[in-house]
C-alpha positions in Angstrom: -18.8 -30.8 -2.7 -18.1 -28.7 -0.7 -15.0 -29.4 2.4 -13.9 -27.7 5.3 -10.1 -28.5 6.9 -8.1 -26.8 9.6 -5.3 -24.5 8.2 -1.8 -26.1 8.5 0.4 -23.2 9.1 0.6 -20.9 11.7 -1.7 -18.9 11.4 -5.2 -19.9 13.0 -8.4 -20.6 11.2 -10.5 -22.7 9.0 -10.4 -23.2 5.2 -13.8 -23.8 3.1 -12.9 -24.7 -0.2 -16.1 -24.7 -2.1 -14.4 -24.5 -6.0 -16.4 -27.5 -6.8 -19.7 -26.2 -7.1 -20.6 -23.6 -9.4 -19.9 -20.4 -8.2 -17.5 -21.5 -5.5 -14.3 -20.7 -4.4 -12.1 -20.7 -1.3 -12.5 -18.9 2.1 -10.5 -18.5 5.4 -12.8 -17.7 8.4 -11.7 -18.1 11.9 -14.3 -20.8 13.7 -15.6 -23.5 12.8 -19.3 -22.7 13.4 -18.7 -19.8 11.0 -16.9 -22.6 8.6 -20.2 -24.6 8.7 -22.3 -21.8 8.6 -20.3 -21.0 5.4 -20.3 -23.9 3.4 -24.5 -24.4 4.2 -25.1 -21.2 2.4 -22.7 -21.6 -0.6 -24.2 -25.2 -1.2 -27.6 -23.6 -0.8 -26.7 -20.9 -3.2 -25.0 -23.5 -5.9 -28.5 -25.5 -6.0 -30.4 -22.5 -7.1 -31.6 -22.1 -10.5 -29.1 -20.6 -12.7 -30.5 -17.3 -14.9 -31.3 -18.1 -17.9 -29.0 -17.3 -21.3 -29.7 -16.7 -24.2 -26.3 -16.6 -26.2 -24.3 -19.4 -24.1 -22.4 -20.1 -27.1 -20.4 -16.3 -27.5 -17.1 -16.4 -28.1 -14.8 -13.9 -26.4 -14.5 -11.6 -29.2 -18.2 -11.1 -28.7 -18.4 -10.8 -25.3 -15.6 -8.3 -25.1 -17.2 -5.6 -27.7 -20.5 -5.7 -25.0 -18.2 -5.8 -21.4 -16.8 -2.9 -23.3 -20.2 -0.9 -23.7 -21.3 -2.0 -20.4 -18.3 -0.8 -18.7 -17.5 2.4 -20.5 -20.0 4.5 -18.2 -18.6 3.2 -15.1 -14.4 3.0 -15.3 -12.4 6.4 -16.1 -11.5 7.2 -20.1 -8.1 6.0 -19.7 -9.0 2.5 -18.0 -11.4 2.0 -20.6 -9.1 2.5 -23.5 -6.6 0.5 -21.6 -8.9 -2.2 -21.6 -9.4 -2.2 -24.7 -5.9 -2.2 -26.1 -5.2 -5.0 -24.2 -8.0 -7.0 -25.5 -6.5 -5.9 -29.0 -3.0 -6.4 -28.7 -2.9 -9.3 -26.8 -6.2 -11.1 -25.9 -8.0 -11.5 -28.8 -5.6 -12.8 -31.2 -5.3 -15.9 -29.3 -8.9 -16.4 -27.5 -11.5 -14.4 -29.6 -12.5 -17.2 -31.4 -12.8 -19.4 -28.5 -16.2 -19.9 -26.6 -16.4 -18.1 -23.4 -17.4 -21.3 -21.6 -15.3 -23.7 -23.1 -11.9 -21.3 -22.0 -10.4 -22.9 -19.6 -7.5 -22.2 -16.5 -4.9 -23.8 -18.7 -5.5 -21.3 -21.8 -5.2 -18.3 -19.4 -1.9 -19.6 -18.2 -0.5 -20.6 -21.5 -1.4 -17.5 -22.8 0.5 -15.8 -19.9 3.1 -18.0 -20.3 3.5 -16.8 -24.1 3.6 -13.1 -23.5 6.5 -13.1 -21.0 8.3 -15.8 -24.0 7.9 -13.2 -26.4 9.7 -10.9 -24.4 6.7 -9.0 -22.4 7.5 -7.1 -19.1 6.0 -8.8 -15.9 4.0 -5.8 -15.4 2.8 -6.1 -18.9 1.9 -9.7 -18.1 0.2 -8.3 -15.0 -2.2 -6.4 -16.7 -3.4 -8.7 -19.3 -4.0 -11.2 -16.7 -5.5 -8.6 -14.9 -8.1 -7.3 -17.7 -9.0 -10.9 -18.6 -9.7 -11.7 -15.2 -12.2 -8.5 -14.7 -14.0 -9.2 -17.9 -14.2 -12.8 -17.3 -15.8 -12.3 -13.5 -18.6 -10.3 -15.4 -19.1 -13.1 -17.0 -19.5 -15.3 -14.5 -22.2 -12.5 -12.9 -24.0 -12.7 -16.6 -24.3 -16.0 -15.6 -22.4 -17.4 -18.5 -19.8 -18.7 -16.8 -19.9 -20.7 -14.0 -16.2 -19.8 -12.1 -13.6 -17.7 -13.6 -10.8 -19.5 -15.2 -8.3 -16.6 -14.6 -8.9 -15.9 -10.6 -5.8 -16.7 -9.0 -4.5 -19.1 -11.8 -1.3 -19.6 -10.3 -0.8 -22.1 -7.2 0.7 -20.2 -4.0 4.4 -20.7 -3.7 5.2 -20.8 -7.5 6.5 -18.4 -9.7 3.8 -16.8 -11.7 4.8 -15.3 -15.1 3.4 -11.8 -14.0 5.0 -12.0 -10.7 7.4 -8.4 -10.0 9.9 -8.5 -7.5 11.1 -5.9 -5.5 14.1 -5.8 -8.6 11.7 -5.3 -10.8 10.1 -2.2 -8.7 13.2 -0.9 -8.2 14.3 -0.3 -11.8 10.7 0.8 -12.7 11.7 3.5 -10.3 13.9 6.3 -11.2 14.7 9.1 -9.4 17.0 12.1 -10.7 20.1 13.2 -8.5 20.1 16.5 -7.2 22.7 18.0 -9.8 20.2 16.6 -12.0 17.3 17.9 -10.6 19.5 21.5 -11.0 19.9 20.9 -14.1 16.6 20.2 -15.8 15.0 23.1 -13.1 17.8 25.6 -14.9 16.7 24.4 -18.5 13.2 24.3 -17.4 13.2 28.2 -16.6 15.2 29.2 -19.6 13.0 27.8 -22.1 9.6 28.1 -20.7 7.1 30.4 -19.6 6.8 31.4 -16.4 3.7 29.0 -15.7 5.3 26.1 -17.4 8.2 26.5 -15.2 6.1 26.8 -12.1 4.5 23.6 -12.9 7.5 22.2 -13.5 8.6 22.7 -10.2 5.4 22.1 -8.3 6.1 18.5 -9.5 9.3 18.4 -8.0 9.1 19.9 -4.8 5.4 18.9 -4.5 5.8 15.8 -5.3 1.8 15.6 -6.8 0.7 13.3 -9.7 1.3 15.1 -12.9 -2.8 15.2 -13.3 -3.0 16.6 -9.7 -0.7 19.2 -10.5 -2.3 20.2 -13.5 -6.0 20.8 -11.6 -4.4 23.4 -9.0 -6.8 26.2 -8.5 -6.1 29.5 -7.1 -8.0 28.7 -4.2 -6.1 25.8 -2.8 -3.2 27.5 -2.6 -2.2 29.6 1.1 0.8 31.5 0.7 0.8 32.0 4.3 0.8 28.8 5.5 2.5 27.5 2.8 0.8 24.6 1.8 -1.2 23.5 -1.2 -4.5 21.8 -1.3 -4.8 18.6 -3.4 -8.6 18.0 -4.3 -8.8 16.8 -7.7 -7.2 15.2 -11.1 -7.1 16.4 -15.2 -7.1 13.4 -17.3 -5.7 13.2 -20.7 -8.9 13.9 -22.2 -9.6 16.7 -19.9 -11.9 14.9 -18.1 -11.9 16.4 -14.3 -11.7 13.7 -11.7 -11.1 12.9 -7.9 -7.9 11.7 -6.3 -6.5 9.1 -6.9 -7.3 7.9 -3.7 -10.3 9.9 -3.8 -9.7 11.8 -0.8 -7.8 15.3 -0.1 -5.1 16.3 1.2 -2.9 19.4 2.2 1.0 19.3 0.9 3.8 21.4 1.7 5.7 23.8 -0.3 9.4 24.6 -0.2 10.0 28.1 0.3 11.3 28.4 -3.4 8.2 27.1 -4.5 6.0 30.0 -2.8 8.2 32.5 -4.2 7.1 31.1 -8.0 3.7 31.1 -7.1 3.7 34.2 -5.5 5.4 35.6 -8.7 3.1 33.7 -11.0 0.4 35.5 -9.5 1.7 38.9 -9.6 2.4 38.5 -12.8 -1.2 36.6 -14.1 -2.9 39.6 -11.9 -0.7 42.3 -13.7 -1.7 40.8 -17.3 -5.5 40.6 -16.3 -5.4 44.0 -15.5 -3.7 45.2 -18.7 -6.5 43.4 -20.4 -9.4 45.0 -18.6 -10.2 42.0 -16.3 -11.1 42.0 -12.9 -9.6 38.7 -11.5 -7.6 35.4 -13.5 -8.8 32.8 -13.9 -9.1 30.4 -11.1 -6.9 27.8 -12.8 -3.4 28.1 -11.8 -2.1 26.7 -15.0 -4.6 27.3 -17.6 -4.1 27.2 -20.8 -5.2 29.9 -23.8 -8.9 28.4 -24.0 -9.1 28.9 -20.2 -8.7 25.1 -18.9 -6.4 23.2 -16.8 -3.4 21.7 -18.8 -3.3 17.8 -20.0 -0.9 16.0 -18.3 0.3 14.0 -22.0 1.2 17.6 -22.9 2.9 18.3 -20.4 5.3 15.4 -20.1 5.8 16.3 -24.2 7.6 19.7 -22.8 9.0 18.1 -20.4 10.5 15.6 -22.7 12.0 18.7 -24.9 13.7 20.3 -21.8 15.7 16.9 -21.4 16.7 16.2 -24.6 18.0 20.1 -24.2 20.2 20.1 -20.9 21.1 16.5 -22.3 19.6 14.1 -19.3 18.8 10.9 -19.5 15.3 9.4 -20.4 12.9 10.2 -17.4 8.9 10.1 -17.4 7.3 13.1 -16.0 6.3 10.9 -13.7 10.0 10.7 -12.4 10.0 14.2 -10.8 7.2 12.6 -8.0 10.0 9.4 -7.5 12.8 12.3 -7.4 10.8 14.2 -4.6 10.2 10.7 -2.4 13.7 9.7 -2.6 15.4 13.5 -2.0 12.5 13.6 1.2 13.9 10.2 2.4 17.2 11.1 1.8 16.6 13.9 5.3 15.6 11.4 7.4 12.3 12.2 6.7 9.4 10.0 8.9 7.1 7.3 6.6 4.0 8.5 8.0 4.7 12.6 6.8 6.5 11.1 3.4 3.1 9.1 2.8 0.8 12.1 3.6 2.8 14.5 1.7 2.4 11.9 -1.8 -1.3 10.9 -1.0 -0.6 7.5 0.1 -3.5 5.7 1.9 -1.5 3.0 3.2 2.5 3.6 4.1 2.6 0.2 3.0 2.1 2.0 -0.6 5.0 4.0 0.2 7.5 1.3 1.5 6.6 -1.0 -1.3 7.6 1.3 -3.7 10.5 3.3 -1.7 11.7 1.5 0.8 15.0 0.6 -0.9 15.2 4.4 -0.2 14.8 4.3 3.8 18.1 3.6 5.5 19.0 -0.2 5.8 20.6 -0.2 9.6 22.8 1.8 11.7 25.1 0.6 14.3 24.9 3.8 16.3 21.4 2.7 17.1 22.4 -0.1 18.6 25.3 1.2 20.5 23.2 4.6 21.7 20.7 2.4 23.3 23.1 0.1 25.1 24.5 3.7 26.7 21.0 4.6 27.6 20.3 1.3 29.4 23.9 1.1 31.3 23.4 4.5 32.7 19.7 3.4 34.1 19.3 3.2 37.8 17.4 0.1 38.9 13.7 1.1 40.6 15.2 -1.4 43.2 18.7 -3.5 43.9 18.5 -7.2 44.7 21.9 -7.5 46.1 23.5 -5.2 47.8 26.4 -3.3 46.3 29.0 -0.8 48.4 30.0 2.4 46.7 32.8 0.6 45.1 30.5 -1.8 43.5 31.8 -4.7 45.5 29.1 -7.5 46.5 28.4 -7.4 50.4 27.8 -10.6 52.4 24.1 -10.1 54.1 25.6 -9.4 57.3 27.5 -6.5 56.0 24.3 -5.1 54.1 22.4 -2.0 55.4 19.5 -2.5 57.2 17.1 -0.1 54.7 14.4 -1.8 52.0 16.8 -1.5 48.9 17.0 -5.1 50.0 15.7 -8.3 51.1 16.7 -11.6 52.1 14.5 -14.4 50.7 12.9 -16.6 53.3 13.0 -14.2 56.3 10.3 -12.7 58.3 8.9 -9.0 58.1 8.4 -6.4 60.6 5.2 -8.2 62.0 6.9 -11.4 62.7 5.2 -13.4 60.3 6.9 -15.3 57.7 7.1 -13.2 54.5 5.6 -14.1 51.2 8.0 -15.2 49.3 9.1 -17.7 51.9 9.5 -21.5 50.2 7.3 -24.0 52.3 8.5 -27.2 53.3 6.2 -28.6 51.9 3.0 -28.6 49.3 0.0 -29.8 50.1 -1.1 -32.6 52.4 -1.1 -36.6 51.6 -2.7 -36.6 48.2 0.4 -34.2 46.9 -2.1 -31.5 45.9 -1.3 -27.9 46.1 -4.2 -27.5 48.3 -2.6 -26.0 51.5 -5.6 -26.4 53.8 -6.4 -30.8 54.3 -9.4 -29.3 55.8 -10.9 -28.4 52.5 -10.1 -31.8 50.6 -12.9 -34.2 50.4 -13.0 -36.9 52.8 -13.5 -39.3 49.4 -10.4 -38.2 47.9 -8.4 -38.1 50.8 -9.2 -41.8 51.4 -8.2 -42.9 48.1 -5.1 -41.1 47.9 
């Protein structure tokens, strides 16, 4: 059944764990009222008729090939195909013969446990745990399971196999030096077109996703302010999209990076004109048939413009890391580094940079000890000559930079902060006044 049980550690609250009734699981709130309140309703909830279903006995290869229809309208392209690679690579080998409500938390976590034997990446690891654990909570909603094997299947405080450290972030991102940068920018504008180029270096002194730089329309861009506005995504289908984040947001542009624009569009409006047109088309980049770039084609140029000025292996990708670090690199503040990438959390942008962000600085340290010595006190406690030498009281002006403790002020009457002989009357209370005590207690103290 269901248990309730103060937390141990620090941190304040009350834990329900409910994981032994169907559909259970555990939950911090802060009260116990709200603890109680809690476990009455899940108990309440567990004792209600399950839905009925027809095919209890599908097996997991079964299952998947319906999440997969279900799904396919609601997730993007790329999420869906990722799912379903993952199912094929790695999940159904070992589990699609097994019935969905005979798997259990220990074949999760062997299969796990397998992956990163054979030589997996954690982040690999991550995913498949990941995928299984979506489809498997729809399955719990379908009403064919009863708890999800694969929801947090690994105990707090040990090692899961999927588990990344901030090692493992750190090598996942690379950034280019700035000779580097040079470099492939110098290649870049030899060998391709103008508008190639261009979005070549909107990646890198943008620092947008490669699928938000591929959507630029003509009418985010303000060559007078000199800023960009992000609103949308291509996907590798084509597909157009929101944010990542799903919001907007307005980026700054280096002042070589108006210049290309600028020129772009000189250019794009002297060829329409050759041709008879009135305007270009509202895609910055587009292509021949008139339609934003794909970002998987453009990381294929990109690739050939490496392999020509000789650099090592970067993703396209890398010219967004290469813009975070070089932005850090000039002292730049979290807050304006995570606006300019389209973070929605600076957490986002410390997890993944702050091996960037300066570690410590002894002048910090040593200009605020300066500023504090050279304060002047609102108010001196002891009296000090000009020299710096303590004065006896006698010696001490008589202004109100000072004051002795225990003596009266100008009204005669004994100051505040005078110690009293003594506290309180017979009983030892710190009731000052005997007259308010109560007769009763007085007697009996």
């Amino acid at each position: 059944m269901a248990s309730i049980r103060k937390r141990r550690d620090r941190k304040a609250g009350w834990v329900v764990d409910c994981r032994d009734i169907p559909g259970g699981r555990r939950l911090t709130v802060k009260t116990r009222e709200q603890a109680e309140l809690l476990r009455a309703k899940m108990i309440q909830e567990s004792q209600q008729a399950a839905p009925a279903v027809q095919d209890r006995d599908i097996t997991l290869d079964a299952y998947a090939d319906r999440w997969l229809v279900q799904i396919a309208s609601s997730v993007d392209e790329r999420t869906a195909k990722g799912y379903r690679d993952t199912l094929r690579l790695h999940i159904r080998p070992i589990l699609g013969r097994v019935m969905l409500r005979w798997l259990l938390r220990g074949h999760c976590k062997a299969l796990l446990a397998n992956k990163r034997a054979e030589g997996l990446g954690k982040n690999s690891v991550r995913i498949i745990r990941a995928v299984l654990s979506v489809m498997l909570s729809d399955a719990v909603d379908d009403g064919i399971l009863f708890v999800n094997p694969a929801l947090g299947i690994n105990r707090k405080g040990r090692k899961n196999p999927d588990s990344i450290s901030q090692v493992d972030r750190k090598r996942n991102v690379k950034a280019m030096t700035h000779q580097q940068l040079a470099t492939f920018l110098a290649f870049s504008s030899a060998r391709c077109s103008r508008k190639k180029h261009t979005l070549h270096l909107l990646l890198a002194d943008g620092g947008v996703r490669p699928g938000e730089g591929c959507a630029v329309m003509w009418d985010d861009y303000d060559a007078a302010a000199k800023t960009i506005r992000i609103e949308r995504a291509v996907t590798d289908t084509g597909r157009i999209k929101d944010t990542k984040t799903g919001d907007s947001r307005e980026v700054d542009l280096s002042p070589r990076l108006v210049a290309a624009l600028n020129d772009l569009r000189t250019e794009l409006e002297a060829n329409a004109l050759a041709d008879g047109h009135e305007d270009i088309n509202p895609w910055v980049f587009a292509t021949r048939a008139g339609k934003p770039p794909r970002p998987h084609r453009v990381a294929k140029t990109f690739r050939k413009v490496l392999v020509a000025a000789g650099l090592p292996n970067f993703r396209l990708y890398d010219l967004r890391h290469t813009y975070a670090s070089h932005l850090i690199a000039e002292h730049a503040d979290i807050a304006y580094v995570a606006k300019q990438l389209g973070h929605a959390k600076m957490t986002t942008t410390l997890l993944f940079y702050g091996h960037w962000f300066p570690k410590g600085n002894r002048g910090y340290v040593e200009q605020m000890g300066s500023v504090r010595t050279a304060a002047v006190p609102l108010r001196c406690p002891i009296p000090h000559d000009d020299a710096g030498v303590l004065l006896d009281a006698e010696e001490a002006p008589n202004d109100d930079s000072w004051h002795h403790f225990g003596t009266t002020n100008e009204t005669g009457a004994p100051d505040l902060s005078e110690a009293p002989d003594f506290v309180g009357g017979p009983s030892r209370t710190r009731t000052l006044d005997p007259l308010i005590k109560s007769q009763l207690l007085y007697q009996l103290s």
